[in-house]
DRENMIMAR-682772 format. One line per 10 residues: number of its first residue (from 1); for each residue x, y, z of N, C-alpha, C. Coordinates in nm, 4 decimals. Each point is the difference from the previous one (the first is absolute). Last residue first. Layout:
<recs>
NUM) X/Y/Z/X/Y/Z/X/Y/Z ~ ...;
</recs>
This chain:
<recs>
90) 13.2728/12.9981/10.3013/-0.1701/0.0457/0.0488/-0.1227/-0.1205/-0.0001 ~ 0.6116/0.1584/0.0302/-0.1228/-0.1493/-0.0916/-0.1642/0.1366/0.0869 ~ 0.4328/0.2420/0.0011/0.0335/-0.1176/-0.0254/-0.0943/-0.0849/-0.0786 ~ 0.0968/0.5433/0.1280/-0.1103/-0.1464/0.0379/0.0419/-0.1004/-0.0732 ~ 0.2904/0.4136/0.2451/-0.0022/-0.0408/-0.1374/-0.1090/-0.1393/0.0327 ~ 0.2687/0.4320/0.2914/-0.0967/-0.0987/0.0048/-0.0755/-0.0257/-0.1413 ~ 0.4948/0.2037/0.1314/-0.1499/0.0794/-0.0680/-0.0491/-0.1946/0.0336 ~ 0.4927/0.0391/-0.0145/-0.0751/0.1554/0.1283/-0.1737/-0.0521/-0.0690 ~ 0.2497/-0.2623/-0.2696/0.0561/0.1448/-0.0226/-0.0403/0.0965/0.1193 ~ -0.2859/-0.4221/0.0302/0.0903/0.0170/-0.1181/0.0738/0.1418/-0.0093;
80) -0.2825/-0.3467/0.2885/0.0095/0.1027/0.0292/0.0646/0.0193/-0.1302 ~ -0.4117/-0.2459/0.0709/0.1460/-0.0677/0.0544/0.0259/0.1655/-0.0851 ~ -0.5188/-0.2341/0.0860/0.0794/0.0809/0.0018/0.1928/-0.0458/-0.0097 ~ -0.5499/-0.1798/-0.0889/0.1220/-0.0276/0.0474/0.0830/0.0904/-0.0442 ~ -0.5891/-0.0162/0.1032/0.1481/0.0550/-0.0998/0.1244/-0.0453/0.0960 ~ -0.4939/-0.2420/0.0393/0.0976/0.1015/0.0348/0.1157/0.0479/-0.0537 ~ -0.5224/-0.2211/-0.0848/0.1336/-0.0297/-0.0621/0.0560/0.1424/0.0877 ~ -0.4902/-0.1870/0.1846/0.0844/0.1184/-0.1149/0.1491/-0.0183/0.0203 ~ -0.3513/-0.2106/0.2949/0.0727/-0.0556/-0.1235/0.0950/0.0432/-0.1306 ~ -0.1529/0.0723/0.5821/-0.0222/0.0853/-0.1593/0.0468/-0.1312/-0.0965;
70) -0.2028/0.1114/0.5652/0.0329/-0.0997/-0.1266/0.0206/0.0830/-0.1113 ~ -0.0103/0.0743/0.5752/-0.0930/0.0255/-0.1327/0.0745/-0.0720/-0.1075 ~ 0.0935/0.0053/0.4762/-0.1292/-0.1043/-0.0006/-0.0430/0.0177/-0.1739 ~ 0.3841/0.1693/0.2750/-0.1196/0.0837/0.0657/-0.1447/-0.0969/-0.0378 ~ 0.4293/-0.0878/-0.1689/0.0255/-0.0487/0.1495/-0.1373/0.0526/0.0780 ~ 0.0665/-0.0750/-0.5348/0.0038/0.0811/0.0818/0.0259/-0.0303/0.1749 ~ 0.0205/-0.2536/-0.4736/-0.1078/-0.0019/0.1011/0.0819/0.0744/0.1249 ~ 0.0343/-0.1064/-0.6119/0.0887/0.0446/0.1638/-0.0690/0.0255/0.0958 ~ 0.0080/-0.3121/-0.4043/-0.0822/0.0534/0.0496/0.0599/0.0419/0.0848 ~ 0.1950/-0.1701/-0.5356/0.0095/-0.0315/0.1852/-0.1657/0.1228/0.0416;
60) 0.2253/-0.2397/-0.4601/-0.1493/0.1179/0.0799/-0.0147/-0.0471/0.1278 ~ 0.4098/-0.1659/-0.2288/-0.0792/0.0455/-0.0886/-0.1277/0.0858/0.0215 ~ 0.4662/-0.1470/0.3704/-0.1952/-0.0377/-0.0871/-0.0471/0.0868/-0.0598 ~ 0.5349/0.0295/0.0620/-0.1353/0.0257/0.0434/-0.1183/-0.0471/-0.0288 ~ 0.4769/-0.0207/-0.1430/-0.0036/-0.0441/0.1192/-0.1256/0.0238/0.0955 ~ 0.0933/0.1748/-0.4673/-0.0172/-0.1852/-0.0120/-0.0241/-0.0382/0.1768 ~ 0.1643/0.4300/-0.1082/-0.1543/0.0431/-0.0267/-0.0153/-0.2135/0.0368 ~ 0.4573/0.0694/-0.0095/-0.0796/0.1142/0.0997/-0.1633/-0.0312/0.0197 ~ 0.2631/-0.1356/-0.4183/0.0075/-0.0861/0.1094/-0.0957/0.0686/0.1094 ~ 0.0379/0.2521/-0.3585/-0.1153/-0.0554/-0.0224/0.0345/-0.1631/0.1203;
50) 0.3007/0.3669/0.0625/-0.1452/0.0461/0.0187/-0.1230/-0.1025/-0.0243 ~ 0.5634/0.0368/0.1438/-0.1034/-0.0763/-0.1467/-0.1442/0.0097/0.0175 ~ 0.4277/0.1587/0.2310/-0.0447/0.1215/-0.0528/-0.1046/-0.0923/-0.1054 ~ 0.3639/-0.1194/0.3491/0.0228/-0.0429/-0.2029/-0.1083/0.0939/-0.0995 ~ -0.0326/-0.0567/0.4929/0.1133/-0.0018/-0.0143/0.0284/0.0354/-0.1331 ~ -0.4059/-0.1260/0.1647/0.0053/0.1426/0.0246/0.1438/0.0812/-0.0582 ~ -0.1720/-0.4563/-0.0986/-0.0541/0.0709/-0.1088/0.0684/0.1237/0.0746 ~ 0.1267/-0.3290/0.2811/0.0454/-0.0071/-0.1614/-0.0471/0.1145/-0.0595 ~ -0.1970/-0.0547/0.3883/0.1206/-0.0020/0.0291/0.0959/0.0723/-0.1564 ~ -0.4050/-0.2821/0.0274/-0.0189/0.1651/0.0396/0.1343/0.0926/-0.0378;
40) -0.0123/-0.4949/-0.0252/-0.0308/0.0798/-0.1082/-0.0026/0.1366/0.0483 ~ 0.1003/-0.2287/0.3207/0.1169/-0.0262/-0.0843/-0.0250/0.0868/-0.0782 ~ -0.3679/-0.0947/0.2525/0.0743/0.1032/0.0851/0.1387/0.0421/-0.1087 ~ -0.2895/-0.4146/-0.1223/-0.0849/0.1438/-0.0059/0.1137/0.1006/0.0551 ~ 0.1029/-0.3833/0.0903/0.0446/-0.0104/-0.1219/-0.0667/0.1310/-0.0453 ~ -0.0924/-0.1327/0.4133/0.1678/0.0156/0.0073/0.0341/0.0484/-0.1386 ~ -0.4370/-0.1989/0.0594/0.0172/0.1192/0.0728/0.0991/0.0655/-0.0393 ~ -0.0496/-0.3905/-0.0594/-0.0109/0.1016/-0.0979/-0.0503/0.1149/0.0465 ~ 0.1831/-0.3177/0.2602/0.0361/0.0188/-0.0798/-0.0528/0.0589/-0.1375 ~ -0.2759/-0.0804/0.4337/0.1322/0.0818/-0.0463/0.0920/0.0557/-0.0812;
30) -0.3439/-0.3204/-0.0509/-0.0504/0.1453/-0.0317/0.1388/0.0551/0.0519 ~ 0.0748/-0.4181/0.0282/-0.0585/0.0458/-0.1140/-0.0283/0.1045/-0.0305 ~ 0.0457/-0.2078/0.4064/0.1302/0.0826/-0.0322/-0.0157/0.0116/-0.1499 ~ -0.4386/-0.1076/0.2251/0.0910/0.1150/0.0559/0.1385/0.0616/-0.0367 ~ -0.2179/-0.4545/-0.2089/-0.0674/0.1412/-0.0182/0.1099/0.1515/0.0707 ~ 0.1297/-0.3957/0.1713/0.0274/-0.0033/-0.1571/-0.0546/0.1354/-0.0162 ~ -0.1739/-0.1652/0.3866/0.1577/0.0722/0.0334/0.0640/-0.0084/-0.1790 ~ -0.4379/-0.1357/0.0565/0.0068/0.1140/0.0354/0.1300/0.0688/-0.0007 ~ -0.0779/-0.4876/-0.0602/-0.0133/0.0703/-0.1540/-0.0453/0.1819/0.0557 ~ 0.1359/-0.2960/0.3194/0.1213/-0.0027/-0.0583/-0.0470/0.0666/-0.1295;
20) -0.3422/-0.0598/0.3117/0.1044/0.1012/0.0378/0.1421/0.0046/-0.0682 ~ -0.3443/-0.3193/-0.0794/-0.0444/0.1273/-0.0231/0.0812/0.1221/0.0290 ~ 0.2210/-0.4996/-0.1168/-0.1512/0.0721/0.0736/-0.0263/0.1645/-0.0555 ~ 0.2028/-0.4400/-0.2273/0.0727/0.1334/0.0396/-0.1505/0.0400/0.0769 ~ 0.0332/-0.3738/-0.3636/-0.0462/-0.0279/0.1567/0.0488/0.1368/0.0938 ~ 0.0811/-0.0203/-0.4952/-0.1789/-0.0035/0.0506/0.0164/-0.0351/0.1364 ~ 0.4079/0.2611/-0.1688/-0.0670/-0.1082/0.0251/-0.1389/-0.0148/0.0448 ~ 0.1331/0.3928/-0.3155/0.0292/-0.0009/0.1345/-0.0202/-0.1923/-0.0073 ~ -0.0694/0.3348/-0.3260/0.1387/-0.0659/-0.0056/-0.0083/-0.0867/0.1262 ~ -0.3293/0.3498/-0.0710/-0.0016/-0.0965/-0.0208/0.0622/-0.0765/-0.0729;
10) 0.1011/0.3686/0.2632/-0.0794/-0.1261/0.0920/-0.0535/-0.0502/-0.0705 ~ 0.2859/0.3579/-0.2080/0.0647/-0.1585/0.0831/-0.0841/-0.0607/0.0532 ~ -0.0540/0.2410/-0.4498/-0.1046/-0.0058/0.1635/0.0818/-0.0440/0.0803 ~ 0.2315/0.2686/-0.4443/-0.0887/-0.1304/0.0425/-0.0072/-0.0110/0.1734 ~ 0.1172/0.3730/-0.4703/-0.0361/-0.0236/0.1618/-0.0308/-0.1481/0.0286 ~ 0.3950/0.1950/-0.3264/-0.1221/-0.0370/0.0310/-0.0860/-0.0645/0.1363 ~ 0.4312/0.4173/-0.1267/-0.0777/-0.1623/0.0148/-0.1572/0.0154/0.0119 ~ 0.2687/0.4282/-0.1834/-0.1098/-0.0407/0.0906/0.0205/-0.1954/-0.0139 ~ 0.3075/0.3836/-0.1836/-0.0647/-0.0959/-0.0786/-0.0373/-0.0436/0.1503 ~ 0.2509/0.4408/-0.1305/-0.0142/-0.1027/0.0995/-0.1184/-0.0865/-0.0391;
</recs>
């Protein structure tokens, strides 16, 4: 799957477009890739494509606990193979 290229729509936008028309762009912007993120997921789980899978994640994400604590430490990706829990990406 070959990724388009990203371009800004708001600045495509008409220079006279207010503020709220270059918000409502933005907004269905991110949606949609939003939408396009969910596809990939989707895809890699289906088809079993790991190095897709791993792509659908920030490179050094931060996971912030609900309790307040922080790690940066890389989490193992799991997927199941044969019965048996098998690590994927690290």
């Amino acid at each position: 799957m070959d990724p388009v290229d990203p371009v800004d729509p708001v600045d495509t936008l008409d220079p006279d477009a207010t503020d709220a028309d270059a918000e409502a762009v933005r907004r269905l912007s991110d949606r949609q890739e939003i939408a396009d993120l969910c596809g990939r997921y989707a895809t890699a789980l289906d088809t079993k494509d790991w190095a897709l899978l791993e792509s659908c994640f920030a490179p050094a994400p931060v996971f912030v606990h609900p309790g307040g604590w922080r790690t940066t430490e890389r989490v193992q990706t799991y997927a199941w193979r044969d019965g048996n829990r098998a690590v994927v990406a690290r």
